[in-house]
C-alpha positions as a printed Julia matrix, in Angstrom:
448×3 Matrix{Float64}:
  89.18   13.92  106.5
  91.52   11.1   106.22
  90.29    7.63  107.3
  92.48    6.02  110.63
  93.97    3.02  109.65
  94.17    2.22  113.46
  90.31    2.44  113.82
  89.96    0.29  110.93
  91.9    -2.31  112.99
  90.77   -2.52  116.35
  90.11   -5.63  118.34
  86.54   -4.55  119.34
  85.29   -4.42  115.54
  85.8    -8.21  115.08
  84.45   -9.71  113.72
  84.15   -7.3   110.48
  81.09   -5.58  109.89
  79.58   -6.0   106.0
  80.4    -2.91  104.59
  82.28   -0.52  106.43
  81.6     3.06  106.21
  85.58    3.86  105.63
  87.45    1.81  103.57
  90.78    0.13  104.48
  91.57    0.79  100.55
  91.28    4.96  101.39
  93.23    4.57  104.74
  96.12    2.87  102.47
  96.26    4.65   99.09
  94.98    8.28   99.38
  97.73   10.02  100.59
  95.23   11.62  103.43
  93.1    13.16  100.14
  89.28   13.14  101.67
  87.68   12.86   98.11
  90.41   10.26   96.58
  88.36    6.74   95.38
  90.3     3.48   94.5
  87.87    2.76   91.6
  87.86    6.64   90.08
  91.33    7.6    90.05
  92.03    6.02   87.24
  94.47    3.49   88.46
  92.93    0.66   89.51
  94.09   -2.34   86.57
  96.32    0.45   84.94
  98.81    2.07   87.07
 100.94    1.73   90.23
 100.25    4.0    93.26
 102.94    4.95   95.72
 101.97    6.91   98.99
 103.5     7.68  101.94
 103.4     7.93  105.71
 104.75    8.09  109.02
 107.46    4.98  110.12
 105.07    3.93  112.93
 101.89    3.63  110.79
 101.26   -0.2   110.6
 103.22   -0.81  113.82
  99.77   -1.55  115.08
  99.18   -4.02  112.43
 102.03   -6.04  112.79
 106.0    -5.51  114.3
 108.67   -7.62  112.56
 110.17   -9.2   116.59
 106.99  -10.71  115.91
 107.67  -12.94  113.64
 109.68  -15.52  115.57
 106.23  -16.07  117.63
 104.1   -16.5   114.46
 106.64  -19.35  113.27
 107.09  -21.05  116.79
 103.33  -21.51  116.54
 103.92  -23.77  113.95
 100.08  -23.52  112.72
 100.1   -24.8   109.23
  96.62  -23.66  108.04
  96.95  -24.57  104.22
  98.42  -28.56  104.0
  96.98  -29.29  100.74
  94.36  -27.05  100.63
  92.76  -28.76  103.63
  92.44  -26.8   107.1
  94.14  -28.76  109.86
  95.24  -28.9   113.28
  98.13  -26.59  114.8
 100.83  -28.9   113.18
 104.96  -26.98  112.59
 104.99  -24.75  109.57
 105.29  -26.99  106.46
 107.89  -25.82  103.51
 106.04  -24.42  100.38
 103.17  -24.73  101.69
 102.92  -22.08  104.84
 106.44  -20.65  104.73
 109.53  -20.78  101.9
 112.77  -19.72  102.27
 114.37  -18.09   99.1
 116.24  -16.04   97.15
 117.75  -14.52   93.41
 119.97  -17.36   92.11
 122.0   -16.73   88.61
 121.74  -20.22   86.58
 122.25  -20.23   82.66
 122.88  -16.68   82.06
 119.43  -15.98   83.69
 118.33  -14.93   87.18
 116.24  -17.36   89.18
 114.2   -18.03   92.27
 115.52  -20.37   94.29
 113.68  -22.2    96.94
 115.35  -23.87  100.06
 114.45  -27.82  101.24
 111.88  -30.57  100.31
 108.28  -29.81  100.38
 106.18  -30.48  103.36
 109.55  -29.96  105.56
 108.93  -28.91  109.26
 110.33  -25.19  109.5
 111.11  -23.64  112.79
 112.35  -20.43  114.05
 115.99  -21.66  114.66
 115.99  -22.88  110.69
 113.99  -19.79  109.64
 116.66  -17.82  111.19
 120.01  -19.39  110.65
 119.21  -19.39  106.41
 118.13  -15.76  106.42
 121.35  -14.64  108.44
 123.68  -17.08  107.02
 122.27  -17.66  103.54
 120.56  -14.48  102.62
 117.64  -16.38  102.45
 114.36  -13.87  102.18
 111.24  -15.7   104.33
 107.79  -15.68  102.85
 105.03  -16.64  105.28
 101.9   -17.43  103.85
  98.19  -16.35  104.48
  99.17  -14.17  107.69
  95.28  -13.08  107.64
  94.98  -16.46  109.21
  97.63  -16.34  111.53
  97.07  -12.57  112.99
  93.97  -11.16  114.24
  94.68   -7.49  113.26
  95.85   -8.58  109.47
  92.77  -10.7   109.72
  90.73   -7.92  110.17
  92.16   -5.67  107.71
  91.59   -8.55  105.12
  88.39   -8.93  105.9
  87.85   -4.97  105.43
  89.34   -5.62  101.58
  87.29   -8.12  100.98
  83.92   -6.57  102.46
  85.17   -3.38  100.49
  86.22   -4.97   97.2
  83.84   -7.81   96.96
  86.94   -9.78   95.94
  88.56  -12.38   98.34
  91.6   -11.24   99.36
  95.17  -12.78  101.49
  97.6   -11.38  103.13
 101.65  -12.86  102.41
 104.24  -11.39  104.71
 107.86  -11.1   103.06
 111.23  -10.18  105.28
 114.28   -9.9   102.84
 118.21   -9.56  104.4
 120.76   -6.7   103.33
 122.31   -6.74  100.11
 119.76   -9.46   98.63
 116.75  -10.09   96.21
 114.11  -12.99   96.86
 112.4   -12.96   93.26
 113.77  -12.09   90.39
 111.62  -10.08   87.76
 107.69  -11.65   87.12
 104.24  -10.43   87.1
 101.25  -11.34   89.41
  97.57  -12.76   88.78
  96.34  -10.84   92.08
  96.1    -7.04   92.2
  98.53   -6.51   94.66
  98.95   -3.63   97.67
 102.35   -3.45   99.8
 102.72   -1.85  102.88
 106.09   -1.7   104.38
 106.36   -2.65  108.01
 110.36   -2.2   108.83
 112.97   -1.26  106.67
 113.52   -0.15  102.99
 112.84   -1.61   99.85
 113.59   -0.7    96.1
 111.5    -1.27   93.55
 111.96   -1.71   89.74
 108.33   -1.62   87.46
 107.86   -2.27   84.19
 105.37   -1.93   81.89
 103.32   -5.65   80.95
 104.39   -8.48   78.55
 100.66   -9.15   79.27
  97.66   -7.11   80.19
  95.95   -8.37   82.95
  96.35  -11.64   83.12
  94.54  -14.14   85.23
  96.09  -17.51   87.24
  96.03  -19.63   84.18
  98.38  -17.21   82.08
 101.17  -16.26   84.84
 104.62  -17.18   82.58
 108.28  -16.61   83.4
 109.71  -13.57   81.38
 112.67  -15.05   79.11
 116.09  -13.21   78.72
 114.92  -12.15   75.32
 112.09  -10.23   76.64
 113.61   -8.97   79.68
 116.55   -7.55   77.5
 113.92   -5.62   75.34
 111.97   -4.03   78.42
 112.25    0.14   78.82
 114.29    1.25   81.78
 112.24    0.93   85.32
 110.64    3.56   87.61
 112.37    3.02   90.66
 111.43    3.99   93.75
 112.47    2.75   97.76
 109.89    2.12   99.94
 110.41    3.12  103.48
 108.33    2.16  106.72
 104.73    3.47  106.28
 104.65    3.71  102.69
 102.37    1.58  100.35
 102.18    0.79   96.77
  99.71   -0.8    94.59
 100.75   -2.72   91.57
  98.56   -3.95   88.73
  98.63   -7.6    87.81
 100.55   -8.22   84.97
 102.9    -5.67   85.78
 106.59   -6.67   86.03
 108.64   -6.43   89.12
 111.43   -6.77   91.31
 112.63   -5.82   94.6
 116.05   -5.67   96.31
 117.06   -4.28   99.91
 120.35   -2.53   99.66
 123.4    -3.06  101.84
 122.27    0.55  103.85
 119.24   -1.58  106.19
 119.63   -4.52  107.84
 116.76   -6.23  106.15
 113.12   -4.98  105.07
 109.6    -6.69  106.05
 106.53   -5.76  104.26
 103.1    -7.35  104.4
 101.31   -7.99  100.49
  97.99   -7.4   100.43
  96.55   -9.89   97.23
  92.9    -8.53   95.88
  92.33  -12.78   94.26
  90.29  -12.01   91.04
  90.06  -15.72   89.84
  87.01  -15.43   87.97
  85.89  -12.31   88.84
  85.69  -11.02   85.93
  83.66  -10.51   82.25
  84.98  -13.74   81.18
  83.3   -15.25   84.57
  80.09  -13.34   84.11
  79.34  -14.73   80.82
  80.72  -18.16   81.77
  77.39  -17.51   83.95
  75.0   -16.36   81.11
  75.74  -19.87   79.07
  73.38  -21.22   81.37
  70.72  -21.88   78.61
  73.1   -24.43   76.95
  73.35  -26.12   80.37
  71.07  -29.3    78.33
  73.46  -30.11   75.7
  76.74  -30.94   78.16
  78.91  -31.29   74.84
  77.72  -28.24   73.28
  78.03  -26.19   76.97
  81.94  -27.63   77.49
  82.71  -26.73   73.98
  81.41  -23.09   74.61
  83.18  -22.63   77.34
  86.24  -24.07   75.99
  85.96  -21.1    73.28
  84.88  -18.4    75.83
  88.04  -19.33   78.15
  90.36  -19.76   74.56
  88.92  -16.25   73.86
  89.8   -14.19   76.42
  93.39  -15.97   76.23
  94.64  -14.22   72.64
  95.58  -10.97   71.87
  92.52   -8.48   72.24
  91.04  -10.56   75.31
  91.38   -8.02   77.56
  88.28   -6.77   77.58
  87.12  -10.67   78.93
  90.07  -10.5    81.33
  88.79   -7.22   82.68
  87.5    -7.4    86.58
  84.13   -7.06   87.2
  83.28   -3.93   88.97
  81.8    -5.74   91.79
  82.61   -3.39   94.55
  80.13   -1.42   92.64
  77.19   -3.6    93.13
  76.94   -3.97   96.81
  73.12   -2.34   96.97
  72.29   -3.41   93.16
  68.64   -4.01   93.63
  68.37   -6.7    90.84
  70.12   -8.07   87.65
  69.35   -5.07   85.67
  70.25   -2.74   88.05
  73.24   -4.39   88.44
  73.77   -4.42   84.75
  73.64   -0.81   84.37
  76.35   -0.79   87.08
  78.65   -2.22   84.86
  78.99    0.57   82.85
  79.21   -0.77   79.08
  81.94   -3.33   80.58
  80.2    -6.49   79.33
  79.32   -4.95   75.88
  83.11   -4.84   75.38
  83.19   -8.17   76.41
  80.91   -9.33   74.1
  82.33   -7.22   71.15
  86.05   -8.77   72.33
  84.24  -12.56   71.43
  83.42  -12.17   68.05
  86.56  -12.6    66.36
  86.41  -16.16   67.87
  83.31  -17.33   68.1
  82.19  -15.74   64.79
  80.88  -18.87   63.16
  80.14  -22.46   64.44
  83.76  -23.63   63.1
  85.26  -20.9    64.26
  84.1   -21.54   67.3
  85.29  -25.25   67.65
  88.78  -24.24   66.27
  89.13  -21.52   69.51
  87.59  -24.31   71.81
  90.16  -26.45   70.33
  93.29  -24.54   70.51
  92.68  -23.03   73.72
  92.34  -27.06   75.24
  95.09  -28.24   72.92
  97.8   -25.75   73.82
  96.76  -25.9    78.21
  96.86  -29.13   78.76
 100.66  -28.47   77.55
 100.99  -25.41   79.8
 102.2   -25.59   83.39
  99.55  -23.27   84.78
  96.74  -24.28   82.65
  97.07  -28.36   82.66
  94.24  -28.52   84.96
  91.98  -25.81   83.79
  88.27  -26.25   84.58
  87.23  -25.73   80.67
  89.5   -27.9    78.79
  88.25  -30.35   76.96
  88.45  -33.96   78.46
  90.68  -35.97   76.22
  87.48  -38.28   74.78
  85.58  -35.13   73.98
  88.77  -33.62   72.23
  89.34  -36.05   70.09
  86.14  -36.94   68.74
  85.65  -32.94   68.52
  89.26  -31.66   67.4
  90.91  -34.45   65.81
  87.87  -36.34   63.83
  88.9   -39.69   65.76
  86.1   -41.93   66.98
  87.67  -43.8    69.43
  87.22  -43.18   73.39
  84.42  -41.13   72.7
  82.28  -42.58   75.28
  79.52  -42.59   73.0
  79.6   -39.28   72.02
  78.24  -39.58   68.41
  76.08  -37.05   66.62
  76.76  -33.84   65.09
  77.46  -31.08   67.45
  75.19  -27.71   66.74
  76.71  -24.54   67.58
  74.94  -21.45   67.51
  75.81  -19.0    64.67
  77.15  -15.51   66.54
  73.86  -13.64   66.34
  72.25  -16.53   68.54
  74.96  -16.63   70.96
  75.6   -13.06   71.36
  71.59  -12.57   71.71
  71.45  -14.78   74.33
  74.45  -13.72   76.31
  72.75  -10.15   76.79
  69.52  -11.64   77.57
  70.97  -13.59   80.14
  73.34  -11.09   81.72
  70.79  -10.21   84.5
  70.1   -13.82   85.81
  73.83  -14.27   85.29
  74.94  -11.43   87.39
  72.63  -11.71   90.4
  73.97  -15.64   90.28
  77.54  -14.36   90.23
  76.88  -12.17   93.02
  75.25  -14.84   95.02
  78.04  -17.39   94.45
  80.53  -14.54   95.41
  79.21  -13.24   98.6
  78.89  -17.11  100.09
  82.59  -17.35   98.98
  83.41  -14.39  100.27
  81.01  -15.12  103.79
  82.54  -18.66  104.15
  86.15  -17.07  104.31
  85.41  -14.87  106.51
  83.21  -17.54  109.25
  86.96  -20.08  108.57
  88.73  -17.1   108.77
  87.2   -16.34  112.56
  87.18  -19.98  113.79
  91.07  -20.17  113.11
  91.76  -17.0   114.61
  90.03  -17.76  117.69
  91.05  -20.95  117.69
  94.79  -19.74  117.59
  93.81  -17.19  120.76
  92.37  -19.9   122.8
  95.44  -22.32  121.91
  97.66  -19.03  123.3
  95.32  -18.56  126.64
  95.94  -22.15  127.46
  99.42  -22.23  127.14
């Protein structure tokens, strides 16, 4: 029996239980099949997923007239990171107005106005009917009640915090041109059509850090695309790290869809064994540079195994660590088999620690990664220089692989029930902001 999307939404179920019988990810992705899983079809960090389904299906969820009311609002929820009062929509940071732009032989993104701009509806609508301008509106679970609640269904049924982003493109435009995601990603089209271009991955699964714009070389070297057009009702799942682009053609008016964002971060075996270096926690040097080598690691070629996601979904009921171990099905053995190559031998070990921190405090994305080495640290360490140390002196001991591999599996248990701990307060805390705006929004709309 298939699972009702609209009963999975309904304004007496908020706020969200736990862990819902019926999952919002069946509702969206199984076509109506009663024995279809997410997690056992095979597809889940491999392949897209198209379905289909009846023009009126998310109507309930959200209707593009009302769009206009979400912007006159003017809530911006996300100034900085910090959660504020109902202030207008701020540019780049709650709404963007964009589109494809051809510059140097290459296609573009371009992005209308000065961050921090006020954005209303009268702006938000002149650029996308005069300047084929595509509107992005950001974190619509906060913003919506109904997305709200379908978020928090994701994220009680994934284990994963999760966003919603909600996307209206004009005729006979583009906003993006081709890139890849960090987030496993799940479209549902709300009004319209949209066609889609995939193509297979520069990079397999990549996390936040490692998000890069595909040059012309590559692009020019990529296989032809499955296409496909998404029409009102339909959804489709992409992978991270899988390229894409979308265009509405000059047959529909415009298109509005709704991106559902499954946010990974560190959800995965690189984060779990982040976790297990916990007995190194003593010697702060020796725990940074480990880290440093752990994060380098799962950066090269053959890292995917660290970059894999934890199956975390598949722990809700895990009694303890080992339990929860056995849950992961062999996952962090790979893990641990993917390290070796770079954390073979104490030097080895530096020189990965080293070249990870070297080349991301270079990269755009990874300048302020948690596990680089501070500057003092990496040059006492990397470059043999003395000065600015801090008083670092002393010979640094690494463990030889045998040591460090023991006492990652040893540690996996404490690690993982840790993990899971940190994870569902994230995950509880979202949900308890995620209410207090909401209702916040509904009382601001009662008094007015």
């Amino acid at each position: 029996m298939a699972v009702d999307l609209h009963r999975l939404v309904s304004p007496s179920q908020w706020p969200i239980p736990p862990y819902p019988a019926d999952g919002a990810l069946h509702a969206l992705l199984s076509n109506g099949s009663s024995d279809w899983s997410f997690w056992d079809a095979g597809v889940y960090e491999r392949h897209p997923l198209h379905t289909t389904g009846e023009p009126l299906r998310f109507s309930h969820i959200f209707r593009a007239h009302v769009l206009d009311d979400v912007v006159a609002e003017g809530q911006s929820i996300i100034v900085d990171g910090v959660d504020t009062r109902p202030v207008s929509m701020k540019n780049h940071h709650d709404i963007t107005m964009l589109k494809r732009v051809r510059r140097e032989d290459e296609w573009w993104t371009g992005k209308w106005g000065e961050a921090g701009a006020a954005v209303g509806v009268d702006m938000m609508r002149g650029l996308f009917t005069a300047g084929s301008f595509s509107v992005l509106v950001r974190e619509m679970q906060d913003r919506v009640g109904a997305i709200g609640q379908l978020v928090s269904t994701l994220e009680a049924e994934t284990r994963s915090p999760c966003n919603a982003n909600l996307y209206m493109t004009p005729r006979d435009s583009q906003g993006f041109e081709l890139h890849f995601d960090w987030m496993e990603n799940i479209i549902i089209q709300l009004d319209g059509e949209k066609t889609w271009k995939l193509y297979p991955p520069l990079l397999k699964l990549p996390r936040k850090g490692l998000k890069f714009r595909p040059d012309k070389t590559a692009v020019a070297a990529l296989p032809p695309p499955v296409t496909l057009t998404l029409k009102a009702g339909d959804a489709l799942y992409i992978p991270r790290g899988v390229l894409h682009e979308a265009e509405v053609t000059p047959a529909w008016e415009r298109s509005m869809h709704l991106t559902l964002g499954i946010l990974l971060n560190d959800l995965t075996y690189e984060g779990l064994l982040h976790y297990a270096l916990s007995p190194y926690a003593s010697d702060l040097r020796l725990t940074k540079v480990l880290n440093a080598a752990l994060r380098g690691a799962a950066c090269l070629e053959g890292g995917e195994p660290l970059r894999s996601a934890l199956p975390v979904h598949a722990l809700i009921g895990a009694e303890g660590g080992e339990d929860g171990v056995s849950a992961l099905n062999g996952g962090h053995a790979d893990a641990i088999r993917a390290l070796k190559p770079h954390l073979s031998s104490p030097s080895t070990a530096l020189w990965t620690a080293c070249d990870f921190s070297a080349k991301a405090a270079q990269s755009e994305n990874d300048s302020n990664d948690l596990y680089i080495l501070e500057p003092s640290l990496f040059n006492f360490l990397c470059l043999g220089k003395a000065e600015g140390a801090g008083g670092q002196g002393g010979a640094l001991s690494i463990p030889e692989w045998e040591e460090l591999r023991r006492t990652l599996v040893e540690q996996l248990p404490a690690a993982l029930r840790q993990l899971r701990a940190d994870n569902d307060a994230n995950i509880e805390r979202r949900q308890k902001l995620r209410q207090q705006r909401l209702e916040r929004l509904r009382k601001g709309k009662d008094e007015v």
